[in-house]
PQR file of N, CA, C, O and H, with PARSE charges and radii, in Angstrom:
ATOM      1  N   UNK A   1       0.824  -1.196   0.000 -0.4000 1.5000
ATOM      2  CA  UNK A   1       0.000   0.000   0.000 -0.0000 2.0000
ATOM      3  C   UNK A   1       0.866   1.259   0.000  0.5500 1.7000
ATOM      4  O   UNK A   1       0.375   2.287  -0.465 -0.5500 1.4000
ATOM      5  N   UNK A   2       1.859   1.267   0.383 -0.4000 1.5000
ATOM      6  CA  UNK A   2       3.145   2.676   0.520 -0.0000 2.0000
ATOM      7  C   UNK A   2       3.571   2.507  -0.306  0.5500 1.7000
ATOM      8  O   UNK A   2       4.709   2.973  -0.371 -0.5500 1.4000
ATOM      9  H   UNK A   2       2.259   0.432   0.761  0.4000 1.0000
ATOM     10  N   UNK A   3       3.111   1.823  -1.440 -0.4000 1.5000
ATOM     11  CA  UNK A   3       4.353   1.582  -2.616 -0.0000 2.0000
ATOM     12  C   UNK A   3       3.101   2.257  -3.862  0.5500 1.7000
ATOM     13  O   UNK A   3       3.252   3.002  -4.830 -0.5500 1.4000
ATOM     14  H   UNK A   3       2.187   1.445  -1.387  0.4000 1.0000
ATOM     15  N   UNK A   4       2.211   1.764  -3.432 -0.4000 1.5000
ATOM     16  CA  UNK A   4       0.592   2.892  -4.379 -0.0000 2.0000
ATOM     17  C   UNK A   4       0.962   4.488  -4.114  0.5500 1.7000
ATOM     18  O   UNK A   4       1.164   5.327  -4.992 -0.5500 1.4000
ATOM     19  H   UNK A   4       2.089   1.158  -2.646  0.4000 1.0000
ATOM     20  N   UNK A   5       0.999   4.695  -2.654 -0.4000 1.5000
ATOM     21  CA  UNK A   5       0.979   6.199  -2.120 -0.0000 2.0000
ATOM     22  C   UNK A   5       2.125   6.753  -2.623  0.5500 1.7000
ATOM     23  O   UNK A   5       2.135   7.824  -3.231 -0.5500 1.4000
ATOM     24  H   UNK A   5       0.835   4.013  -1.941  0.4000 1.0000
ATOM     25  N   UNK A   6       3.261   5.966  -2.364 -0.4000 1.5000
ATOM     26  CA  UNK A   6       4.386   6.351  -3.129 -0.0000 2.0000
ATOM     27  C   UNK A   6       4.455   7.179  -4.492  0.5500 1.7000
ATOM     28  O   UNK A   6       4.883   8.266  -4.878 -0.5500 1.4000
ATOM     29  H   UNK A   6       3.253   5.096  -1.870  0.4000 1.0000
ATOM     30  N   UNK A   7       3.767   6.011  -5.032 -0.4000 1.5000
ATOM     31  CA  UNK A   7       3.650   6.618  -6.585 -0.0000 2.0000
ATOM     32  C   UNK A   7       2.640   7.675  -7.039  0.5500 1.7000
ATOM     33  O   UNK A   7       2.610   8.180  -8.161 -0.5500 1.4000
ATOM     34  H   UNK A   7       3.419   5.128  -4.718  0.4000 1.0000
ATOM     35  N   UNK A   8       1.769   7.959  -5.960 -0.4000 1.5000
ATOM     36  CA  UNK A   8       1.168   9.084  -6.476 -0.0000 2.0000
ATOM     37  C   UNK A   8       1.533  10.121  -5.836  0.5500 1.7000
ATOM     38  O   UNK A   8       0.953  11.125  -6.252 -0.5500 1.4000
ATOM     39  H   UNK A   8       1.793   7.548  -5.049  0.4000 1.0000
ATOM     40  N   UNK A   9       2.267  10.317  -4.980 -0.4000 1.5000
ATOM     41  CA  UNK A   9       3.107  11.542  -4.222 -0.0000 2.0000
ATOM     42  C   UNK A   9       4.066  11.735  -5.628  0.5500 1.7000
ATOM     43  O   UNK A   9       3.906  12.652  -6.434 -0.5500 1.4000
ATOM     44  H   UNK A   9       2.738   9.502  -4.642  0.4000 1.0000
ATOM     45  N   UNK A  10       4.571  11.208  -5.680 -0.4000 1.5000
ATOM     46  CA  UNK A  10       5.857  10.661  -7.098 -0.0000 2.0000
ATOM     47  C   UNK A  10       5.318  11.260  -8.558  0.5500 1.7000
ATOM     48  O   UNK A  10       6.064  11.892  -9.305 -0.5500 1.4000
ATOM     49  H   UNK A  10       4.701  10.464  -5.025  0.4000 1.0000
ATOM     50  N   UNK A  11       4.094  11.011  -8.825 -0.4000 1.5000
ATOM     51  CA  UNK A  11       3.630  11.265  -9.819 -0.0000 2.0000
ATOM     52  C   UNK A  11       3.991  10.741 -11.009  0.5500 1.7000
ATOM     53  O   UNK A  11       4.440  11.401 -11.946 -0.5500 1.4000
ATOM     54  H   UNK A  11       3.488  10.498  -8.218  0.4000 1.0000
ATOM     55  N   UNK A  12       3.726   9.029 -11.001 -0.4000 1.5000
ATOM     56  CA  UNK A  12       4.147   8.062 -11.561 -0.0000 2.0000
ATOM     57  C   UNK A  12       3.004   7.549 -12.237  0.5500 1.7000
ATOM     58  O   UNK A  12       1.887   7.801 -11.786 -0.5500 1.4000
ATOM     59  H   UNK A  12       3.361   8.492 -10.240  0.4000 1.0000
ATOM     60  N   UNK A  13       3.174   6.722 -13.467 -0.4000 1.5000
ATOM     61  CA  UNK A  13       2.105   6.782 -14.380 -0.0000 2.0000
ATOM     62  C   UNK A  13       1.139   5.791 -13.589  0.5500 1.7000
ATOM     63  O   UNK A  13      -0.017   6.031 -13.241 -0.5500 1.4000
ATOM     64  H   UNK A  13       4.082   6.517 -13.833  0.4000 1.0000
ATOM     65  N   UNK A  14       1.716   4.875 -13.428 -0.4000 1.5000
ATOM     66  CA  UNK A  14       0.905   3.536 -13.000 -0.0000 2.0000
ATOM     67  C   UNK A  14      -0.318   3.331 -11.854  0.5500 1.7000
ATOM     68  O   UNK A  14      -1.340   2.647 -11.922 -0.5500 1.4000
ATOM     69  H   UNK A  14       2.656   4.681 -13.711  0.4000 1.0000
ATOM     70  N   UNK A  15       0.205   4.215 -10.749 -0.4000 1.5000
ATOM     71  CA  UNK A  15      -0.939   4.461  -9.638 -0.0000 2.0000
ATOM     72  C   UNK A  15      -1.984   5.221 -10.286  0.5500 1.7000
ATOM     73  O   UNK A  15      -3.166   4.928 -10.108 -0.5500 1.4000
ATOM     74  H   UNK A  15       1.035   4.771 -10.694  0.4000 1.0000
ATOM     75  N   UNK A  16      -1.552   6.369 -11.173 -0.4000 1.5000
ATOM     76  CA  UNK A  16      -2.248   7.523 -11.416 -0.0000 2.0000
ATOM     77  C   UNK A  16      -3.327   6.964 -12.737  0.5500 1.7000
ATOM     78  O   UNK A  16      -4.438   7.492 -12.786 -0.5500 1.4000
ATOM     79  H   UNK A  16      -0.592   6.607 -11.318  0.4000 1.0000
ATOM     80  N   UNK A  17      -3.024   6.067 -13.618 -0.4000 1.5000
ATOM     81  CA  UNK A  17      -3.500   5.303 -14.660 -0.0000 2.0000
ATOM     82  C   UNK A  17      -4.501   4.226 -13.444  0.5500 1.7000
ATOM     83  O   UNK A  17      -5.615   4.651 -13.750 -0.5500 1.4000
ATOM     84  H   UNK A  17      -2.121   5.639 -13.578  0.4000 1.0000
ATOM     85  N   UNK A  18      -4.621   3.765 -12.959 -0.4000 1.5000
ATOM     86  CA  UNK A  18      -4.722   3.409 -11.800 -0.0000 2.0000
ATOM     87  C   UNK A  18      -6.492   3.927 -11.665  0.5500 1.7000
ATOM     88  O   UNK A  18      -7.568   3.503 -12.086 -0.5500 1.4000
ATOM     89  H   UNK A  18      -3.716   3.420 -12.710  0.4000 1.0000
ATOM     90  N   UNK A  19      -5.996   5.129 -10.784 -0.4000 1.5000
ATOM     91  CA  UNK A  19      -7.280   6.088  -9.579 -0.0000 2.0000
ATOM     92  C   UNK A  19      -8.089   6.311 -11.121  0.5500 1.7000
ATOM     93  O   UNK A  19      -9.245   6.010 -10.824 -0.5500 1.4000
ATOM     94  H   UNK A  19      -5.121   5.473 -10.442  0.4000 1.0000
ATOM     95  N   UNK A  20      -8.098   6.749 -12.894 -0.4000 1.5000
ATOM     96  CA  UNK A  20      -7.989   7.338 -13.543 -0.0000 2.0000
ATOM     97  C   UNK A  20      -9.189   6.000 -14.050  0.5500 1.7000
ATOM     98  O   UNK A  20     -10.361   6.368 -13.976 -0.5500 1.4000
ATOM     99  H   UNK A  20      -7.159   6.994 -13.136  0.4000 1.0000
ATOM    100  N   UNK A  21      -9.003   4.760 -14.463 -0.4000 1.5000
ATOM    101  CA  UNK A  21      -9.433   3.986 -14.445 -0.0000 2.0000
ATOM    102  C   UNK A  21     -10.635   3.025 -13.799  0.5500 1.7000
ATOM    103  O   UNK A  21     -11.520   2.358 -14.333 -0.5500 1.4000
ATOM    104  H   UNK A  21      -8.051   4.461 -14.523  0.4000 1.0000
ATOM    105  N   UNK A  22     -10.303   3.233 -12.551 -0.4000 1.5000
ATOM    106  CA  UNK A  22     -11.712   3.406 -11.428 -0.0000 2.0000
ATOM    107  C   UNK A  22     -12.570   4.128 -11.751  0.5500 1.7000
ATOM    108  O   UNK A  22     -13.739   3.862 -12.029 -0.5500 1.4000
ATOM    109  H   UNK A  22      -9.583   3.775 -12.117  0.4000 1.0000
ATOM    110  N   UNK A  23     -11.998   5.165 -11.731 -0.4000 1.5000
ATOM    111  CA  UNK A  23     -13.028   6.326 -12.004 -0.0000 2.0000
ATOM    112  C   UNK A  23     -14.143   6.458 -13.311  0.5500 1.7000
ATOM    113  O   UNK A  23     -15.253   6.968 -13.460 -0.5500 1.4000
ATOM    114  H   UNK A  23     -11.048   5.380 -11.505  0.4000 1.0000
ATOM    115  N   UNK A  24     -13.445   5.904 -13.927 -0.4000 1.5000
ATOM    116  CA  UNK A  24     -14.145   5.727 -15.803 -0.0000 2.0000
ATOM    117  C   UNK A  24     -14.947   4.477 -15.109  0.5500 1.7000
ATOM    118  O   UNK A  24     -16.174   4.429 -15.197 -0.5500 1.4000
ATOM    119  H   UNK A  24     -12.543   5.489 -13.806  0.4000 1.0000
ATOM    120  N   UNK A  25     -14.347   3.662 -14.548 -0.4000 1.5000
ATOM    121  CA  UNK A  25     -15.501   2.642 -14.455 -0.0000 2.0000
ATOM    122  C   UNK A  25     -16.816   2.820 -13.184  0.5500 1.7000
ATOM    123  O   UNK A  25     -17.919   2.275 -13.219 -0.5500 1.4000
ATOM    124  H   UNK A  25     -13.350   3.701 -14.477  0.4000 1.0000
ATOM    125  N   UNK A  26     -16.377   3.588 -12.299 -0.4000 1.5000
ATOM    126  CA  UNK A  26     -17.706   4.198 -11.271 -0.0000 2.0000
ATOM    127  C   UNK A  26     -18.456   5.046 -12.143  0.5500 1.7000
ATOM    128  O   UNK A  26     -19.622   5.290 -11.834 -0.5500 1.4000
ATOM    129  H   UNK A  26     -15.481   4.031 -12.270  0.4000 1.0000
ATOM    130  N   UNK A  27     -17.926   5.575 -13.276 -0.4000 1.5000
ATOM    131  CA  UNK A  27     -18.593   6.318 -14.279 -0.0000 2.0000
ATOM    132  C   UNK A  27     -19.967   5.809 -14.976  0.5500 1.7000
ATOM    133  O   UNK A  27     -21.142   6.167 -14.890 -0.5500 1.4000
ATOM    134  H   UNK A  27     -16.978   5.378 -13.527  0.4000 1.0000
ATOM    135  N   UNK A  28     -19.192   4.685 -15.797 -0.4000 1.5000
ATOM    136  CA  UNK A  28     -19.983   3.923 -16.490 -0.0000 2.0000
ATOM    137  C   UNK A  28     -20.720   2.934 -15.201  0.5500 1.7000
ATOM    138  O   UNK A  28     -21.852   2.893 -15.683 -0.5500 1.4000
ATOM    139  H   UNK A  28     -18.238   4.394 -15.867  0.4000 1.0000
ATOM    140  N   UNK A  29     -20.812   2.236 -14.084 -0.4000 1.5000
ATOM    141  CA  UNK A  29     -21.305   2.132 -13.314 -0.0000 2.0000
ATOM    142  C   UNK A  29     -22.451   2.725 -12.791  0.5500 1.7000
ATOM    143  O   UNK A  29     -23.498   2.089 -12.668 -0.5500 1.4000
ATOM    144  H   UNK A  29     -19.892   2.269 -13.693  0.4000 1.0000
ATOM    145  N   UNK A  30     -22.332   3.924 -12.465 -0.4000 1.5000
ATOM    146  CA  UNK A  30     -23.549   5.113 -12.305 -0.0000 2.0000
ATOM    147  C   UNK A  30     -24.383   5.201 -13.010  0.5500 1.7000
ATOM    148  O   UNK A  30     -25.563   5.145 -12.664 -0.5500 1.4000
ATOM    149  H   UNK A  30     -21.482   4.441 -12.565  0.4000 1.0000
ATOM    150  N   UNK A  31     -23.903   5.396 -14.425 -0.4000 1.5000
ATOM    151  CA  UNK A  31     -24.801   5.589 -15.776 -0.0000 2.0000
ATOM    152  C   UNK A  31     -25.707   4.142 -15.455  0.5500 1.7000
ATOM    153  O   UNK A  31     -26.855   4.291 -15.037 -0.5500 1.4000
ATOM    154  H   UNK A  31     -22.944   5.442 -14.706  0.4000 1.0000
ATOM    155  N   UNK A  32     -25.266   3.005 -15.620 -0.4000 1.5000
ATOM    156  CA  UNK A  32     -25.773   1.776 -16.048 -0.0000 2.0000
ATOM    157  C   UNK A  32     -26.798   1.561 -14.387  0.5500 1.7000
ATOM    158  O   UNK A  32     -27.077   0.363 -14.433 -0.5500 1.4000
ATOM    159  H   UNK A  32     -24.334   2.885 -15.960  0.4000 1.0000
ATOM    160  N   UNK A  33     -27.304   2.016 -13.324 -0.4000 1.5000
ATOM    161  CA  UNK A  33     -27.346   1.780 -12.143 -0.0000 2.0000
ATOM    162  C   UNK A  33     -28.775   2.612 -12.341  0.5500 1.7000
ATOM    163  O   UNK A  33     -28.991   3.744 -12.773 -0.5500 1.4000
ATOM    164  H   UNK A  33     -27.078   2.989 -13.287  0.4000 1.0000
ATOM    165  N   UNK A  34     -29.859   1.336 -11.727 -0.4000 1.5000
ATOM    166  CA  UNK A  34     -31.387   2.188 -11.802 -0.0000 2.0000
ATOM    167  C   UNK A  34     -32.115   2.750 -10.911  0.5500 1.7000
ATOM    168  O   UNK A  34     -33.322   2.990 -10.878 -0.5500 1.4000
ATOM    169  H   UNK A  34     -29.684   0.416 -11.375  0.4000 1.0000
ATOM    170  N   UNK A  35     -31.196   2.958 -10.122 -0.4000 1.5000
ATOM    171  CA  UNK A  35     -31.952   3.300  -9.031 -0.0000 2.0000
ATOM    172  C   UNK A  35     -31.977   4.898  -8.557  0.5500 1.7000
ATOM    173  O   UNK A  35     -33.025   5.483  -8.285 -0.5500 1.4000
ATOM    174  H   UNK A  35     -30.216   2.763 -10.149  0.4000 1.0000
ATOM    175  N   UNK A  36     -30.850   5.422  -8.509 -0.4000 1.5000
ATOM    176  CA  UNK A  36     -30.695   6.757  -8.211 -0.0000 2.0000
ATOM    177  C   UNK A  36     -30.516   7.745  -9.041  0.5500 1.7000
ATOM    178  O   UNK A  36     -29.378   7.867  -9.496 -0.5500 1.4000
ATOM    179  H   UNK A  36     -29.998   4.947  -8.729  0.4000 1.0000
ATOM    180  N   UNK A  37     -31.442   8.599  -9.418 -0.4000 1.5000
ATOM    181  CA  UNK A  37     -31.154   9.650 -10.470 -0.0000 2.0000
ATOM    182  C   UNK A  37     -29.322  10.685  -9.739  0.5500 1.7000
ATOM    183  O   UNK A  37     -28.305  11.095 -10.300 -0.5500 1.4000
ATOM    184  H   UNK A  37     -32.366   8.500  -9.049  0.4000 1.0000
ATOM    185  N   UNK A  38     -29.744  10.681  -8.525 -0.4000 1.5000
ATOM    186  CA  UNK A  38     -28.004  11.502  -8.558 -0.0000 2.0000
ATOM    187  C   UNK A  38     -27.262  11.250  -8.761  0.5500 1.7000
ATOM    188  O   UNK A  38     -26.406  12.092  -9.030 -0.5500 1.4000
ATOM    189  H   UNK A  38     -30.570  10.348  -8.070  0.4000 1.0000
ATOM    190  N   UNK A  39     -26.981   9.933  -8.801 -0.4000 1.5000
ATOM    191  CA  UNK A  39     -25.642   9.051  -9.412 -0.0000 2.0000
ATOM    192  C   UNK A  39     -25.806   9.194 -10.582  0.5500 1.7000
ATOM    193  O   UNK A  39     -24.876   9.816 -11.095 -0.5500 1.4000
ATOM    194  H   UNK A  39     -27.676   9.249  -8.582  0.4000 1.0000
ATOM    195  N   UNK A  40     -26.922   8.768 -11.562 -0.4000 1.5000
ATOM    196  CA  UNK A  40     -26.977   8.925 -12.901 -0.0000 2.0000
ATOM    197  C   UNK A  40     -26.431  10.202 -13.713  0.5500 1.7000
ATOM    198  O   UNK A  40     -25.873  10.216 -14.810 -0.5500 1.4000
ATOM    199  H   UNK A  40     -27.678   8.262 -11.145  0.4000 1.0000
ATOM    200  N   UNK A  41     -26.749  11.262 -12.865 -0.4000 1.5000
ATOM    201  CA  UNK A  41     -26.595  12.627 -13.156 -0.0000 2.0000
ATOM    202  C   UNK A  41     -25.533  12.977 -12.956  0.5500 1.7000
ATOM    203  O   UNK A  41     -25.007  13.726 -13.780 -0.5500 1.4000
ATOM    204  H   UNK A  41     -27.203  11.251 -11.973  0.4000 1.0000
ATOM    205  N   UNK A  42     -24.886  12.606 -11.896 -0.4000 1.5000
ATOM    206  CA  UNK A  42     -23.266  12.769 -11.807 -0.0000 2.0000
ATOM    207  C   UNK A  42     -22.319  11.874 -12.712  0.5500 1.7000
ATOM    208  O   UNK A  42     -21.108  12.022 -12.878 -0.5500 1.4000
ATOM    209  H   UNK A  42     -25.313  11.998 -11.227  0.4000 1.0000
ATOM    210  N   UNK A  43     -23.137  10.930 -13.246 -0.4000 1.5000
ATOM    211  CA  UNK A  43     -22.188  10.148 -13.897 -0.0000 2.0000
ATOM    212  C   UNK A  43     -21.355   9.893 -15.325  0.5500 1.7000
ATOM    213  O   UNK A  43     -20.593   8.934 -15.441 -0.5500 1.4000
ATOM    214  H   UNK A  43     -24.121  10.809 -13.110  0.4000 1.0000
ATOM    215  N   UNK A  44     -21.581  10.845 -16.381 -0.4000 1.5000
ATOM    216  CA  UNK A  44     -21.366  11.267 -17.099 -0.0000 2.0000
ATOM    217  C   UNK A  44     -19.811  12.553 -16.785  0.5500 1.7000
ATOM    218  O   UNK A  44     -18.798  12.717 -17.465 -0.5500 1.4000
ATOM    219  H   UNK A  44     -22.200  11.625 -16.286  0.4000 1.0000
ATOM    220  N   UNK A  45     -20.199  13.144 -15.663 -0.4000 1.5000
ATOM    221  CA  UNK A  45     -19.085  14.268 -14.818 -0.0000 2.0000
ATOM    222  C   UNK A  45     -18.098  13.320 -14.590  0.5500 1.7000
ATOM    223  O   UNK A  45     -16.977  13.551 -15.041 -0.5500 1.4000
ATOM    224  H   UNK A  45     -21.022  13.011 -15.110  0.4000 1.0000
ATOM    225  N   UNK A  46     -18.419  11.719 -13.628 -0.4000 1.5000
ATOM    226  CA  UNK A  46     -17.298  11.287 -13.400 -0.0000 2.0000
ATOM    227  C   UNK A  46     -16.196  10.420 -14.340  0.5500 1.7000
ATOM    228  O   UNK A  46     -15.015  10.091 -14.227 -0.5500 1.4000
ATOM    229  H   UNK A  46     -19.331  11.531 -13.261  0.4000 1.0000
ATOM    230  N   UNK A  47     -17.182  10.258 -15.250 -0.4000 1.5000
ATOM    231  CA  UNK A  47     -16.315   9.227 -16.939 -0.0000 2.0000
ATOM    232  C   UNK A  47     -15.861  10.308 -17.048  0.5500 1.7000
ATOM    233  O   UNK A  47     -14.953  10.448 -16.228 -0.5500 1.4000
ATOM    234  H   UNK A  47     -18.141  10.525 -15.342  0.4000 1.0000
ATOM    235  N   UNK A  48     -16.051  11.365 -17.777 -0.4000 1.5000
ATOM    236  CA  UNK A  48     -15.080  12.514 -18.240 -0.0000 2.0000
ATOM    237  C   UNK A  48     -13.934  13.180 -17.817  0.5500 1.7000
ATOM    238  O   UNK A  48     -13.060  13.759 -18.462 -0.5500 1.4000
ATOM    239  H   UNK A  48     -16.788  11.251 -18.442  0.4000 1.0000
ATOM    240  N   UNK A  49     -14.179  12.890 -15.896 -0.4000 1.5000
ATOM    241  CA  UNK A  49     -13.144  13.449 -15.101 -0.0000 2.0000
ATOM    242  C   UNK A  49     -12.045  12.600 -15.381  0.5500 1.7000
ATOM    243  O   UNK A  49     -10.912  13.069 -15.487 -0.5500 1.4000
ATOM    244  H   UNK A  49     -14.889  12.420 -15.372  0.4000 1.0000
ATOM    245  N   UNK A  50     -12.371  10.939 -15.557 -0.4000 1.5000
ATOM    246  CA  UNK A  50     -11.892   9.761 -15.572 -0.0000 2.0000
ATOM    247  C   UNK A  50     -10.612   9.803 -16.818  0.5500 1.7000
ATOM    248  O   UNK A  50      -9.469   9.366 -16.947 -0.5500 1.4000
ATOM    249  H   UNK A  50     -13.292  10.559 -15.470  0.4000 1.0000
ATOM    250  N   UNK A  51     -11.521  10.550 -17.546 -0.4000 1.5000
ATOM    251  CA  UNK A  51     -10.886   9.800 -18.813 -0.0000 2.0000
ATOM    252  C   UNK A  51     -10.105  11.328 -19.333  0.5500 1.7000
ATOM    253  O   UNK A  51      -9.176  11.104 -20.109 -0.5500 1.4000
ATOM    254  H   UNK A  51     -12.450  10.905 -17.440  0.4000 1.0000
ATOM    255  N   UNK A  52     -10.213  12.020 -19.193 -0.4000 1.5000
ATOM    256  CA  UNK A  52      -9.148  13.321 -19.072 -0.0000 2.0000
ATOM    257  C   UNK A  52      -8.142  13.542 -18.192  0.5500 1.7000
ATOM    258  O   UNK A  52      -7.193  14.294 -18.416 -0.5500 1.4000
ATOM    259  H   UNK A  52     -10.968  12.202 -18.563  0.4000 1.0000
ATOM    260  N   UNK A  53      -8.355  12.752 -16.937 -0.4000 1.5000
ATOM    261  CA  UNK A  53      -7.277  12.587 -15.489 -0.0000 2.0000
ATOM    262  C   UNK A  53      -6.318  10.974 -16.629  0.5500 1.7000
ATOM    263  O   UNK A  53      -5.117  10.985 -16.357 -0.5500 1.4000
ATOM    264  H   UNK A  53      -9.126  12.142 -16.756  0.4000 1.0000
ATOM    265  N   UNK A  54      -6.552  10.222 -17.311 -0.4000 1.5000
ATOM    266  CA  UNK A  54      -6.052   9.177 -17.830 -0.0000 2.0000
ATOM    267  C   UNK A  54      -5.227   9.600 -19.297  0.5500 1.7000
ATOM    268  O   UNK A  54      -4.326   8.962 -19.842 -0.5500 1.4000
ATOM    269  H   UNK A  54      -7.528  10.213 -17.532  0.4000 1.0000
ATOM    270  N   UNK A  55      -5.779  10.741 -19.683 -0.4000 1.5000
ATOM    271  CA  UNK A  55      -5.063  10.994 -21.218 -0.0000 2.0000
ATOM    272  C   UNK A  55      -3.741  12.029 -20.481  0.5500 1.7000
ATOM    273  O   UNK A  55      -2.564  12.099 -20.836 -0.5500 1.4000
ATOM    274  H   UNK A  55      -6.511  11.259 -19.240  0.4000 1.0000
ATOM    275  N   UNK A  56      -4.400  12.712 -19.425 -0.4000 1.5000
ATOM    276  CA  UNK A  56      -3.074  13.511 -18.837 -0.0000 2.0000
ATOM    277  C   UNK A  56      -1.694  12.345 -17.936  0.5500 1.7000
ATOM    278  O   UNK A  56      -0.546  12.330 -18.381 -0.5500 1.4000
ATOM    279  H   UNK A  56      -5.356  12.655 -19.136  0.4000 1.0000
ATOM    280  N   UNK A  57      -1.967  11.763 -17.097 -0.4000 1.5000
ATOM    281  CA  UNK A  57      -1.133  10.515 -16.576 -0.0000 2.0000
ATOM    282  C   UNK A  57      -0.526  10.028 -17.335  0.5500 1.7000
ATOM    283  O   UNK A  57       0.553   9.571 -16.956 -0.5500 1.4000
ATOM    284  H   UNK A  57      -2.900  11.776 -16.736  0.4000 1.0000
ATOM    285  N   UNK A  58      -0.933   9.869 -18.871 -0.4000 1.5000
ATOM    286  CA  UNK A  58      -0.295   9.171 -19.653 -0.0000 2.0000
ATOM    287  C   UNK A  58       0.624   9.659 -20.680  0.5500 1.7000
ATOM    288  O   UNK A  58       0.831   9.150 -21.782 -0.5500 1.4000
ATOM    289  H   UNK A  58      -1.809  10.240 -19.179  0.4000 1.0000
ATOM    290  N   UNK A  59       1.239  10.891 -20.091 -0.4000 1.5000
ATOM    291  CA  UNK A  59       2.701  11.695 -20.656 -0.0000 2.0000
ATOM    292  C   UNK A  59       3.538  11.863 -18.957  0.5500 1.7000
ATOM    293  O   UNK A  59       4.577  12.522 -18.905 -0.5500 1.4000
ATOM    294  H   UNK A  59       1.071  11.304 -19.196  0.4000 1.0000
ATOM    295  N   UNK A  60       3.083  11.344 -17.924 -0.4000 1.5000
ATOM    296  CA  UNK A  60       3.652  10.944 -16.712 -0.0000 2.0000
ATOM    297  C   UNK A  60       5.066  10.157 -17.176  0.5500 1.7000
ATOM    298  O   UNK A  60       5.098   9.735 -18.332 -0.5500 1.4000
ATOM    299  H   UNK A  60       2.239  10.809 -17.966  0.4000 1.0000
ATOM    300  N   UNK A  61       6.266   9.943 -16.285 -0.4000 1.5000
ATOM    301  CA  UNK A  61       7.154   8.912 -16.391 -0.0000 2.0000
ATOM    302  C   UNK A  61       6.457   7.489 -15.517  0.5500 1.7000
ATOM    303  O   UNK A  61       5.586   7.308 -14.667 -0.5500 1.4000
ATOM    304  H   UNK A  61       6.239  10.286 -15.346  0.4000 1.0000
ATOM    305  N   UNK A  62       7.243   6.814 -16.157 -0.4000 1.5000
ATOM    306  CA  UNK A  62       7.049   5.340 -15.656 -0.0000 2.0000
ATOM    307  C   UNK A  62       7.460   5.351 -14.024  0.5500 1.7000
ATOM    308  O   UNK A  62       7.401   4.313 -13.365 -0.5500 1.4000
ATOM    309  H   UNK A  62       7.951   6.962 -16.848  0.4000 1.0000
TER
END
């Protein structure tokens, strides 16, 4: 687990590709989920956060 934290103090691709990835998928999660319109509504915000936090990480060093 200090070796995750590590790397995102560090600002290393892999943790950060990582949090970036979750996120796209709580995204699409939300969307696909019938129960709560606030999740639904937020969920479109969180794929995008996802997947723009993932195109930036990915000019990060290894």
């Amino acid at each position: 687990m200090s070796g995750f934290i590590n790397g995102l103090l560090r600002l290393r691709r892999g943790p950060w590709e990582m949090v970036a990835s979750v996120l796209i998928a709580l995204g699409v999660l939300m969307l696909m989920q019938p129960f709560a319109i606030g999740l639904y509504s937020w969920s479109f915000l969180v794929t995008l956060t996802g997947t723009v936090l993932f195109v930036i990480v990915s000019h990060f060093p290894e």
